[in-house]
C-alpha positions in Angstrom: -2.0 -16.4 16.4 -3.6 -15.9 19.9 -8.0 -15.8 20.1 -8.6 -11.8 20.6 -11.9 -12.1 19.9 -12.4 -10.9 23.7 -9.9 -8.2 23.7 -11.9 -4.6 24.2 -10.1 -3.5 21.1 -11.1 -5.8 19.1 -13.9 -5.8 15.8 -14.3 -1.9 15.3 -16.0 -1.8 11.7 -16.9 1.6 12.0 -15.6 5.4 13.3 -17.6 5.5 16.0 -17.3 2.3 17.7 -13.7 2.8 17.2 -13.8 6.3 19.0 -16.1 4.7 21.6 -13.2 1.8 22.2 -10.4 4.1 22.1 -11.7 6.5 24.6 -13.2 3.4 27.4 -9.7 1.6 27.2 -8.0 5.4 27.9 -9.8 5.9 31.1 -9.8 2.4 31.9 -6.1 1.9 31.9 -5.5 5.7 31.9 -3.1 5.0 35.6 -0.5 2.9 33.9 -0.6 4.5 30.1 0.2 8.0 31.5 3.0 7.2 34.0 4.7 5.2 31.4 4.5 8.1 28.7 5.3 10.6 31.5 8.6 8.9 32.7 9.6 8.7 28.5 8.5 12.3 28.4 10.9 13.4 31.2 13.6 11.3 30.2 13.7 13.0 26.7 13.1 16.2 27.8 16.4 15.6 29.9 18.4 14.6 26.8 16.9 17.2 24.8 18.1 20.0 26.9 21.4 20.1 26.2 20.6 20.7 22.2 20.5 24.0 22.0 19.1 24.5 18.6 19.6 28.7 18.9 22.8 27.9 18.7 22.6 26.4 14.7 20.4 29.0 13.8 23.0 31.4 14.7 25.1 29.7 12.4 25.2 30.4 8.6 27.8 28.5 7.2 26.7 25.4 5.8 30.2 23.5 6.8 29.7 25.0 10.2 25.8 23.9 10.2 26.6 20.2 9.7 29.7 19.6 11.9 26.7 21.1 14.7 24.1 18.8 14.0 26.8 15.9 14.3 27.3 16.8 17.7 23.3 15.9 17.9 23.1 12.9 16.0 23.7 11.0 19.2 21.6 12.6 21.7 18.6 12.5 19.2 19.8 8.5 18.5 19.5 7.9 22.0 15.6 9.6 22.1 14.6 7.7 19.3 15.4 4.5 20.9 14.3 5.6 24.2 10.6 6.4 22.7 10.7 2.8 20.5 11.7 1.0 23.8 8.8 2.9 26.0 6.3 2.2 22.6 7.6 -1.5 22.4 6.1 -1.5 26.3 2.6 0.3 25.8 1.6 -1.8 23.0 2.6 -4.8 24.6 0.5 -3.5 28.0 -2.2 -2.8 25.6 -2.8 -5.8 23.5 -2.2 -8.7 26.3 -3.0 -6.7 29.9 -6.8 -6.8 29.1 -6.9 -10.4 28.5 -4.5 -12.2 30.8 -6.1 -10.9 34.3 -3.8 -13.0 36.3 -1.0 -10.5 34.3 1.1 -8.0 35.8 2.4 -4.8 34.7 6.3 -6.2 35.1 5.6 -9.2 33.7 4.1 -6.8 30.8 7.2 -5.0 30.6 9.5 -7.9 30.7 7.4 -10.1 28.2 7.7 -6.9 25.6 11.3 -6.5 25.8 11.2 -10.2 23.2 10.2 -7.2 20.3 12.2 -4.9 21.1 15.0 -5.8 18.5 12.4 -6.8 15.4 10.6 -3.5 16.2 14.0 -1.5 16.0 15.0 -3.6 12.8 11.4 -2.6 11.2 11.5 0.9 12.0 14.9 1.2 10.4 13.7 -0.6 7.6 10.3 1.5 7.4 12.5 5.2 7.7 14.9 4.2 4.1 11.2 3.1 2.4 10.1 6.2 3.7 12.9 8.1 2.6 12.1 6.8 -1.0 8.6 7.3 -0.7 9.1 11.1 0.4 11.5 11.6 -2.5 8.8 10.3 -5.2 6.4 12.3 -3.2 8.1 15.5 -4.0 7.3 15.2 -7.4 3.3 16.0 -7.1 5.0 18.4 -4.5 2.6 18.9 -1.2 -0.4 16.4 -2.1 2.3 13.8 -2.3 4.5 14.5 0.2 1.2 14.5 2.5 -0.2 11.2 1.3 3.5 9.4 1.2 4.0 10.6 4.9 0.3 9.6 5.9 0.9 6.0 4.2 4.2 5.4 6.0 2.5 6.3 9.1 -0.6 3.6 8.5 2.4 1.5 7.9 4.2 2.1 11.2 1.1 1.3 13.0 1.0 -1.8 12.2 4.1 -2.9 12.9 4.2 -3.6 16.7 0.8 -5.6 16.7 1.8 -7.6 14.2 5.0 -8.6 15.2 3.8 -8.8 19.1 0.1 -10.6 18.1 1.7 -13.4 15.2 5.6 -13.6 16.1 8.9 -11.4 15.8 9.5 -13.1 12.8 10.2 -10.0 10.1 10.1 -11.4 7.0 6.9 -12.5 8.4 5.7 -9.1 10.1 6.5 -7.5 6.7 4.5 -9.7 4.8 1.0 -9.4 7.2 1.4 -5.6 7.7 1.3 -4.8 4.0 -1.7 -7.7 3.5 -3.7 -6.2 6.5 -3.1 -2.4 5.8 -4.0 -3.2 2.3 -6.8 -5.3 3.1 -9.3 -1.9 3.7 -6.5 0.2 2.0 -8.7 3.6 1.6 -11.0 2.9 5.2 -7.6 2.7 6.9 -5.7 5.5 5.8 -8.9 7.3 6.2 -9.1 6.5 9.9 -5.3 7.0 10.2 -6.0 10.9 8.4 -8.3 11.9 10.8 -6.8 10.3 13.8 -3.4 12.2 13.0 -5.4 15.2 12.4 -7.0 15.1 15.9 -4.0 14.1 17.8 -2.7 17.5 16.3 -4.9 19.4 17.9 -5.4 18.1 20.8 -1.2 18.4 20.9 -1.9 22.0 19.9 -4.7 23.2 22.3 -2.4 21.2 25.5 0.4 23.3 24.0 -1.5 26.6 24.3 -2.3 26.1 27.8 0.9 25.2 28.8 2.1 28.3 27.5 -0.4 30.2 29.8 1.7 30.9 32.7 4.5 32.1 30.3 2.6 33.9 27.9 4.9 37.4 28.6 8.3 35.7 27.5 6.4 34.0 24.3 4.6 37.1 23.3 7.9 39.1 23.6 9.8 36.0 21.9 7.3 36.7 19.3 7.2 40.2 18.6 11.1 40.4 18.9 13.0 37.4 17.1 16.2 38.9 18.6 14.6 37.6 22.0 15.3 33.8 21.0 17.5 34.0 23.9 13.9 33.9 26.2 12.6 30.9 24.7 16.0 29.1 25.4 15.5 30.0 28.9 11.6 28.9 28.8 12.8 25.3 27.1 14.8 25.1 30.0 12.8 26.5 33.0 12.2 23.2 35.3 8.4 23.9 35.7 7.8 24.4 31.7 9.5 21.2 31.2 6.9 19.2 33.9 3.9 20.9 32.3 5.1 19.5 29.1 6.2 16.2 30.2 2.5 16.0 31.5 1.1 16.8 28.3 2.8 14.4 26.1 2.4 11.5 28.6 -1.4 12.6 28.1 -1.9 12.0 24.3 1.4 9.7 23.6 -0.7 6.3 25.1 -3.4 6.7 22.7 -0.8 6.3 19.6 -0.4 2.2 20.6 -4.1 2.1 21.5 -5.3 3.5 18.2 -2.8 1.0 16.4 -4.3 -2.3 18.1 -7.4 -0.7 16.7 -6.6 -0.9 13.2 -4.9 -4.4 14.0 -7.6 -6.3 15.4 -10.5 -4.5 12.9 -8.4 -5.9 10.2 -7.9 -9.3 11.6 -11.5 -9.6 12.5 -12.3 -8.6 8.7 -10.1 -10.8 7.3 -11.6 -14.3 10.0 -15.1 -12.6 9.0 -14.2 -13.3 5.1 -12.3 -17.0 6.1 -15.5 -18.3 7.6 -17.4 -16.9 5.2 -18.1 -19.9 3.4 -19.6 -20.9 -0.4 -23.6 -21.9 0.1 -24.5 -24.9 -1.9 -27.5 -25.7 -3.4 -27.9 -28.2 -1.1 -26.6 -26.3 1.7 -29.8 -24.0 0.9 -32.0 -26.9 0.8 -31.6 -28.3 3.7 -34.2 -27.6 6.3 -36.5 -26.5 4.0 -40.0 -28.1 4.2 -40.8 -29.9 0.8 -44.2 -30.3 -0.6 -44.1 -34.4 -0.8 -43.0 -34.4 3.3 -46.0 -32.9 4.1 -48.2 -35.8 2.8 -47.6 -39.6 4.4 -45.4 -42.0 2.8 -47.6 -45.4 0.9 -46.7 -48.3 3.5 -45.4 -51.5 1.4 -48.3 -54.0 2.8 -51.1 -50.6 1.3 -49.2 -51.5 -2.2 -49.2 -54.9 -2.0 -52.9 -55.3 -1.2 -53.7 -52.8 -4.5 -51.5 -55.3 -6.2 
């Protein structure tokens, strides 16, 4: 495991420190974290254009329904590994670009590609114990489904530091994830909670302004549902699509950031608790000042003469 004990990141113990972090490391490295996300924004808004969802919900046979979302299946395939492969290189940027000054962004990019495969392998891995997770969740119905999809996502944080910070070994990775996201179970999914929660509105509020200059086709979109044909036309207008590019690649960097947050706070508790070591009793003697040392010693010749 490589020393982070330097890294910005690194040692958060409490909300604000970690808020603090998080926001210093944005700015910072704010250049490089938003033309990466922009570029993977674009390049998925591309893909995505040519799903036209209206078209399914047009549709009400069920048979009819699923033979159109198999025409998706690859187009959304080929976005999901886009965004992995674009994560894979932000989280690699983020845990070794602060400490390695003689580093540069290609080598970054080149170096992550190594974790690509594990991370793809744990992801798949993560979405059928997710799966399982959900289906139990439905059983204390919304409180569960909330709390199983909150824990999977604490989960999937951790995956990419792990795997990039101690080796793309997966039985390995699988093994320190679950011990570190454990470690400080309730703190973590408690940071994770609200973290989620203001990512969402911060997602939210950059929607609402991006729908400024368009507000006349959403408000008729709105008012009419029969005018879903408009908001086909906005998902595709070429300036809608920058302005929402540009707001993704705004709040998409601080996903890996946060993560090497709750990576090197649990690494730093668990070295605070290894060199936490057992005090002795003589271990709390030592240095102490004893009563006898502050009177001189007899010399042998001063007992010899009293002989």
């Amino acid at each position: 495991m490589n020393n982070f004990i330097e890294h910005p990141l690194y040692g958060k113990d409490n909300a604000d420190s970690a808020i603090s972090a998080l926001w210093i490391f944005y700015k910072k490295h704010f250049p490089f974290l938003f033309i990466v996300s922009l570029i993977l924004s674009l390049i998925t808004s591309y893909v995505s254009a040519g799903m036209d969802m209206n078209e399914i919900q047009s549709v009400t046979d069920p048979q009819e329904i699923l033979l159109k979302m198999k025409e998706y299946i690859w187009p959304m395939l080929i976005i999901s590994v886009i965004s992995l492969f674009f994560s894979t290189i932000l989280h690699y940027y983020v845990i070794y670009y602060p400490l390695d000054s003689q580093s540069s962004i290609i080598k970054c990019c080149a170096k992550s590609l190594r974790y690509f495969i594990p991370y793809l392998i744990m992801v798949v891995l993560l979405s059928f114990f997710g799966s399982f997770l959900l289906a139990l969740g439905l059983i204390a119905l919304v409180i569960g489904i909330f709390l199983a999809a909150l824990y999977i996502f604490m989960i999937y944080l951790f995956i990419l530091p792990v795997l990039m910070a101690e080796g793309p070994l997966i039985a390995n990775a699988i093994v320190r994830i679950f011990r570190l996201a454990h470690k400080k179970f309730w703190t973590n999914l408690g940071w994770t909670a609200v973290f989620g929660v203001v990512l969402i509105i911060i997602s939210v509020f950059l929607s609402g302004i991006i729908l400024v200059p368009f507000s006349g086709t959403f408000l008729k979109t709105l008012s009419d549902p029969q005018n879903a044909v408009n908001a086909a036309e906005l998902a595709s207008n070429p300036l809608y699509i920058i302005l929402s590019a540009m707001a993704s690649a705004l709040t998409f960097p601080v996903l890996p950031v946060f993560a090497c947050i709750l990576y090197f706070r649990a690494i730093a508790e668990e070295e605070k608790s290894f060199y936490n070591f057992p005090v002795t009793d003589e271990d709390e003697n030592e240095g102490r000042i004893k009563v006898e040392d502050l009177y001189a010693k007899p010399k042998e010749d001063d007992d010899n003469t009293d002989k």
